[in-house]
C-alpha positions as CSV (number, residue, x, y, z in Angstrom):
1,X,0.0,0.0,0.0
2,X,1.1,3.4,-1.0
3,X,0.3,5.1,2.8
4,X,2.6,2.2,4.4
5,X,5.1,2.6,2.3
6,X,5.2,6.3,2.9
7,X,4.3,6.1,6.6
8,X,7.9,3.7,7.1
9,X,10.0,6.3,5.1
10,X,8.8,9.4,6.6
11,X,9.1,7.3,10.1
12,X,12.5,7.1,9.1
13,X,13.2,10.2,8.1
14,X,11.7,11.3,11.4
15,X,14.0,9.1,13.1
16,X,17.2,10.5,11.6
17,X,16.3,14.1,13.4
18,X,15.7,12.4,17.0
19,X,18.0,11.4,18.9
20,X,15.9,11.1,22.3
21,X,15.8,7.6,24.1
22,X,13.1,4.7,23.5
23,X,13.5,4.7,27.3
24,X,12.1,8.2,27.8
25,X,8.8,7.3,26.4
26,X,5.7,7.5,28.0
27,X,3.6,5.2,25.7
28,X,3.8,1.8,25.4
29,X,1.5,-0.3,22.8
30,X,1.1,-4.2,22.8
31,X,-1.3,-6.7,22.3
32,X,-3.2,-8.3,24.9
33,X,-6.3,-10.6,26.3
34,X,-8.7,-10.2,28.4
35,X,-7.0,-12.5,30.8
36,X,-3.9,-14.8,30.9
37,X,-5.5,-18.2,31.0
38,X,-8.8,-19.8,29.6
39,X,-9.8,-22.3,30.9
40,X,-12.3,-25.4,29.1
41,X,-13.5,-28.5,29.2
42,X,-11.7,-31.2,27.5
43,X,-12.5,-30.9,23.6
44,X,-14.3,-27.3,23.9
45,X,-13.1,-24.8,22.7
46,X,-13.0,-21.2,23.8
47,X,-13.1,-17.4,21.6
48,X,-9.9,-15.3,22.7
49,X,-10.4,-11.4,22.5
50,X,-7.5,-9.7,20.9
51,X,-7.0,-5.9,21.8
52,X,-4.5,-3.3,21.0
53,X,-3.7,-1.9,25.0
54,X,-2.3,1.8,24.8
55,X,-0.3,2.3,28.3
56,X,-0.3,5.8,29.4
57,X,2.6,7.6,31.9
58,X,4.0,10.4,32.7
59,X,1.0,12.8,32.1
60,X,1.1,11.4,28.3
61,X,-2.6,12.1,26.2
62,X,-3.1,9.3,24.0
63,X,-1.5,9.7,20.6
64,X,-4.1,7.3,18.8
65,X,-6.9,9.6,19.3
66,X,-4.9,12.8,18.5
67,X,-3.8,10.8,15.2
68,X,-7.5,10.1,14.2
69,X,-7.6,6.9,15.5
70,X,-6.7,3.6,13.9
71,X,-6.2,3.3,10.1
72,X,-5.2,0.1,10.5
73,X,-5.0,-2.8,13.0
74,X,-3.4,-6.0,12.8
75,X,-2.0,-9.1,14.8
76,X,-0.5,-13.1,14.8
77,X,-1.4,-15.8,17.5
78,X,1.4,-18.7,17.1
79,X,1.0,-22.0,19.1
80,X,4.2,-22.1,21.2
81,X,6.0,-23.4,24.0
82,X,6.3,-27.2,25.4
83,X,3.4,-28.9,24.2
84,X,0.9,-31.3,25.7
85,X,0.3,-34.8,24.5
86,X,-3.3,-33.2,23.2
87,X,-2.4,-29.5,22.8
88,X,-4.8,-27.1,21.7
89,X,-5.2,-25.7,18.1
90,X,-6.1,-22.3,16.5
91,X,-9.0,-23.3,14.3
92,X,-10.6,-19.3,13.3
93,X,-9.8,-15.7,13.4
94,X,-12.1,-12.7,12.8
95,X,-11.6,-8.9,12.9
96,X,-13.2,-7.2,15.7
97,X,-17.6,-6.9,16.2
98,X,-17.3,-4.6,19.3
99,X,-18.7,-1.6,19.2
100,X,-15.0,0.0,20.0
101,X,-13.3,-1.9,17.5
102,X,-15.9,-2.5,14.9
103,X,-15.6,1.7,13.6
104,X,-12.6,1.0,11.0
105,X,-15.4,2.8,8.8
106,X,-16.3,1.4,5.7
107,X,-13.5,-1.5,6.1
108,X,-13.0,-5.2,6.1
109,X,-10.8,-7.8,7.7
110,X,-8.3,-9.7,5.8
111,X,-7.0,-13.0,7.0
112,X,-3.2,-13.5,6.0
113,X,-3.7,-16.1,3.0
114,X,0.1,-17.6,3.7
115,X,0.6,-19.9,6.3
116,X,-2.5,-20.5,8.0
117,X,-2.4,-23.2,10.1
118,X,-3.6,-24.7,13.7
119,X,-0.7,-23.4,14.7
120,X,-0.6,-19.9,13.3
121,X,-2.8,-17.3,12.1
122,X,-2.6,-13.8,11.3
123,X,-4.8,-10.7,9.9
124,X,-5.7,-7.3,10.0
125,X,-8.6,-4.5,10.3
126,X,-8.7,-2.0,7.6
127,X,-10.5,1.6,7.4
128,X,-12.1,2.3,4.2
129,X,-9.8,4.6,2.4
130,X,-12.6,7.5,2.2
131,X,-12.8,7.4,6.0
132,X,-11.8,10.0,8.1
133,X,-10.6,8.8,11.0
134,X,-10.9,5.5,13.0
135,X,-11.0,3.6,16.6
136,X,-9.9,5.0,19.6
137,X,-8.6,3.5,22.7
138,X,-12.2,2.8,25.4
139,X,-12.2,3.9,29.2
140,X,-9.8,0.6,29.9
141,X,-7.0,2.1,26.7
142,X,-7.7,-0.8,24.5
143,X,-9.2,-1.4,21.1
144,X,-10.7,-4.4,20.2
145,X,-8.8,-5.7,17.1
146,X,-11.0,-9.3,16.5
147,X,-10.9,-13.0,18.0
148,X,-9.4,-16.0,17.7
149,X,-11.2,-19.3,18.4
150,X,-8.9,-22.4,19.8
151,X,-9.9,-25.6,20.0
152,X,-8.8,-27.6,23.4
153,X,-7.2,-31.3,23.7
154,X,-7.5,-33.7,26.1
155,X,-5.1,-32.6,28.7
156,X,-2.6,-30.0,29.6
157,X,-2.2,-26.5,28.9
158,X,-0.8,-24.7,25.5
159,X,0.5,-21.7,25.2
160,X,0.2,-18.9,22.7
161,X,2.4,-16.2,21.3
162,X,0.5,-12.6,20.8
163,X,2.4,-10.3,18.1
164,X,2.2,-8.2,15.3
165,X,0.7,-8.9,11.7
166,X,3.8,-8.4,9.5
167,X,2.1,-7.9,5.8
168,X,3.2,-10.6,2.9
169,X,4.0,-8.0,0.7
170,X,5.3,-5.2,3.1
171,X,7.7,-6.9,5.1
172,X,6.5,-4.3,8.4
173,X,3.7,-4.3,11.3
174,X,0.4,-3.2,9.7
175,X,-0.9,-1.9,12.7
176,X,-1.0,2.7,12.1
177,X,-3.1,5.7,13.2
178,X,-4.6,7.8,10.8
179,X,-2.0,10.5,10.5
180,X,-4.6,13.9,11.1
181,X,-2.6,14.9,13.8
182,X,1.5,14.7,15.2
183,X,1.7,11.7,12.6
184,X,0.4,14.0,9.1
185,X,4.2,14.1,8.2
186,X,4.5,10.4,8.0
187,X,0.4,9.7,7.4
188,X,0.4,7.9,10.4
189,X,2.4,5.8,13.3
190,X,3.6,2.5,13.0
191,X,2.9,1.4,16.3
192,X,4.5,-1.8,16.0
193,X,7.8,-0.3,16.0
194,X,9.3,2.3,18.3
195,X,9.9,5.5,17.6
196,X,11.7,8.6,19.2
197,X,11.5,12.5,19.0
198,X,8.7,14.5,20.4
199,X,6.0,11.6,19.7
200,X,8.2,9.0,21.6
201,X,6.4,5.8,22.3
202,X,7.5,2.2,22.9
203,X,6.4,-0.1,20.2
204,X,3.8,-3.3,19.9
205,X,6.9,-5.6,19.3
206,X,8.9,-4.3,22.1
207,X,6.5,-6.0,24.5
208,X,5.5,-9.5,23.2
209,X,2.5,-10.7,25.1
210,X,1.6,-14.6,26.4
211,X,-1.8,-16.5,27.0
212,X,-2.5,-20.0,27.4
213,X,-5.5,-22.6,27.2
214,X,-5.7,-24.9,30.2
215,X,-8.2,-28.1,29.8
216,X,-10.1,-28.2,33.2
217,X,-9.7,-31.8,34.8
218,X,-13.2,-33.6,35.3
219,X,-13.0,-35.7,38.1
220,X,-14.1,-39.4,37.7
221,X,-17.5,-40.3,37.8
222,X,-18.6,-41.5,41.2
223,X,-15.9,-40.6,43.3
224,X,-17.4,-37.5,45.5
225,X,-21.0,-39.9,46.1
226,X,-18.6,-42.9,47.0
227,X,-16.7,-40.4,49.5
228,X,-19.9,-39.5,51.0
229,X,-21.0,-43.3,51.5
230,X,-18.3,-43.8,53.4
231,X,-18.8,-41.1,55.3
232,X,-22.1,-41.7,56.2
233,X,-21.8,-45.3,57.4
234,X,-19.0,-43.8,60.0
235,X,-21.7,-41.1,61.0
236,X,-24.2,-43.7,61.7
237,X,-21.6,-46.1,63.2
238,X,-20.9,-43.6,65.7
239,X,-24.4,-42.8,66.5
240,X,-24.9,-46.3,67.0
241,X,-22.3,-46.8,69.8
242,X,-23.8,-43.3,71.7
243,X,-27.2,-44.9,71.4
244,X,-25.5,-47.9,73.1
């Protein structure tokens, strides 16, 4: 795409006049969950959010919603980690149906045609290109960015790997605000990498995020009753030999 193409060069041109530290920044994007660890039933299967989390400090003002919002948004979830004898697999992903996330006006979601496996998947959320301007980070600093749907194996617990969508035929994250603010000289942040100078921020791929699917053990038929009985015959044992 044209914009990306421009947004990386005048990021890098922008980066050539900086010289301030990555570790001055007060904003720091990554991808996240709603929580660290599903858990379900042997065989179920579970629907992961997947948000875009904009961390605030410092007295920094968001720089997504000065930007006009998200142009595009974009992520991967990878199957990693030491696997179960049944681990779980990635069987669908979808671009986001919140009402937060669901504003890329006039867009689509594209699922990344290389690759896809239950092991990997990747995609990403555009804005129509007659929009004029995009999602915003809700009361919690997250836009929702779409799901993925796991299936679960017998046993054990997977884990997953949360990054950025690198586009086939870009070669760069594909997650970028609007540019109708600080970002109009490069149409846009790429806020999967970092960037310094006035707009410093820490980016998406600086801070690779973690979640896992746990299969909830069922206990075996019987056993809690059978505990009971047993503990009933000793109750009425007992009540036998006070009777006595």
């Amino acid at each position: 795409m044209n914009k990306y193409h421009k947004a990386i060069l005048g990021g890098a041109v922008a980066l050539g006049f900086f010289a301030q530290s990555n570790a001055d920044a007060s904003i720091i994007y990554s991808y996240v969950t709603s929580t660290p660890t599903y858990t379900v039933a042997p065989g179920g299967s579970v629907t992961v959010p997947i948000y875009l989390q904009e961390m605030l400090s410092g007295g920094s003002s968001s720089l997504i919603s000065a930007d006009g919002g998200l142009f595009s948004g974009g992520f991967s979830v990878t199957r990693a980690g030491t696997l179960p004898a049944s681990p779980a697999t990635l069987t669908t992903i979808a671009g986001s149906v919140s009402a937060n996330g669901s504003n890329f006006a006039g867009g689509s979601f594209t699922q990344d045609p290389n690759n896809q496996s239950t092991t990997f998947v990747a995609g990403d959320n555009l804005a129509s290109f007659t929009a004029t301007s995009g999602p915003i980070p809700n009361g919690s600093a997250l836009i929702e960015l779409g799901t993925v749907t796991i299936q679960a194996g017998a046993a054990g617990t997977t884990d997953f790997t949360l990054a950025n969508y690198t586009y086939p035929s870009q070669g760069g994250g594909y997650t970028t605000t609007f540019g109708n603010g600080p970002g109009a000289a490069t149409l846009g942040f790429d806020l999967d990498v970092s960037h310094t100078g006035a707009n410093a921020y820490t980016g998406a791929t600086a801070a690779p995020e973690t979640f896992a699917v746990s299969v909830q053990s069922v206990p075996e038929p019987g056993v809690p009753a059978a505990l009971f009985g047993l503990g009933g015959v000793g109750l009425l044992f007992r009540r036998a030999r006070v009777v006595r």
